[in-house]
C-alpha positions in Angstrom: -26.8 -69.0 55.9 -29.9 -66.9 56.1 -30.3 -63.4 56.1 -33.3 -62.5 58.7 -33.4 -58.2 58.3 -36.9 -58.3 59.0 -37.8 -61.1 61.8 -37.2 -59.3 64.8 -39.4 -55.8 63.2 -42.5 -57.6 62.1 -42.1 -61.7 62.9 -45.0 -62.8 65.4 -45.2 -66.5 65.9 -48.6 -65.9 67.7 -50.0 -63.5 64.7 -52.3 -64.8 62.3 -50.5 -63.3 59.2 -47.1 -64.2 59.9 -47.1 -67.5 57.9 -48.5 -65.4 54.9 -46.1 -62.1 55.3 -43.2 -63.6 56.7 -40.3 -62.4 54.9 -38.3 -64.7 52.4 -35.1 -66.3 53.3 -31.8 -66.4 50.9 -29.7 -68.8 51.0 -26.4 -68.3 49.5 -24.9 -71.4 47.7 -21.4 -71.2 46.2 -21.1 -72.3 42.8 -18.4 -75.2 43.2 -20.8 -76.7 45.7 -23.8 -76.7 43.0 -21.7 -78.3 40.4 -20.6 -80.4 42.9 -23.8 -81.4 43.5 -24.9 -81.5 40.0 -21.6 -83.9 39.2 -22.6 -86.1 42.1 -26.4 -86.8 41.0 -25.3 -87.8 37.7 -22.9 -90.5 38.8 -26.2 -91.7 40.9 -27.9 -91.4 38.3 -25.5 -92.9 35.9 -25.2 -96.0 38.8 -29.0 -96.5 38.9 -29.3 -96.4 34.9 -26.3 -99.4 34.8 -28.0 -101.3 37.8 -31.2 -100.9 35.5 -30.0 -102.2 32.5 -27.9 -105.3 34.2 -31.6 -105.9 36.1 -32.7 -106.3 32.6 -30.1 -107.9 30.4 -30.7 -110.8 33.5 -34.6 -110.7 32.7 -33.5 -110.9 29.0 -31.6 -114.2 29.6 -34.3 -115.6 31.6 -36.8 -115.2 29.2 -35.0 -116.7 25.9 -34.4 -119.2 27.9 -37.8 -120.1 28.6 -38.7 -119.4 24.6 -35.9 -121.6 23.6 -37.0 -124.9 25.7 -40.6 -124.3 24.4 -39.3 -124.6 21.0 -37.0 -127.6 21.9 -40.1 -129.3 23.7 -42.3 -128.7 20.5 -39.3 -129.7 18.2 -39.4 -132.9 20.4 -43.2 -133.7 20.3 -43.8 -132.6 16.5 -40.6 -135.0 15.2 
């Protein structure tokens, strides 16, 4: 909700200065809806962050895989 007590008095969309002088707008938020908000970005957050580290526990794999048949190939060809 905003609360325009000035618009109508000295709002212009044809002057020049209105962008700069325009009065500010409020917006009231109630506090449930901020914590709210705040609860739902950290369980986005917290979603992203295990989506991360799966991403890279599966790189992980991948590459000590490709270390360990180096090592079996040179194990092979030095014996």
């Amino acid at each position: 909700m905003t609360i325009d007590i000035y618009k109508q008095a000295f709002y212009s969309p044809s002057s020049f200065f209105s962008s700069f002088f325009a009065p500010t707008e409020i917006y009231v938020v109630a506090k449930e809806d901020i914590e709210k908000a705040k609860h739902d970005q950290y369980h986005a957050q917290l979603k992203a962050i295990n989506e991360r580290i799966s991403y890279l526990q599966e790189q992980k794999v991948e590459v000590q895989g490709k270390i360990d048949a180096y090592h079996k190939e040179e194990g092979a060809t030095c014996a």
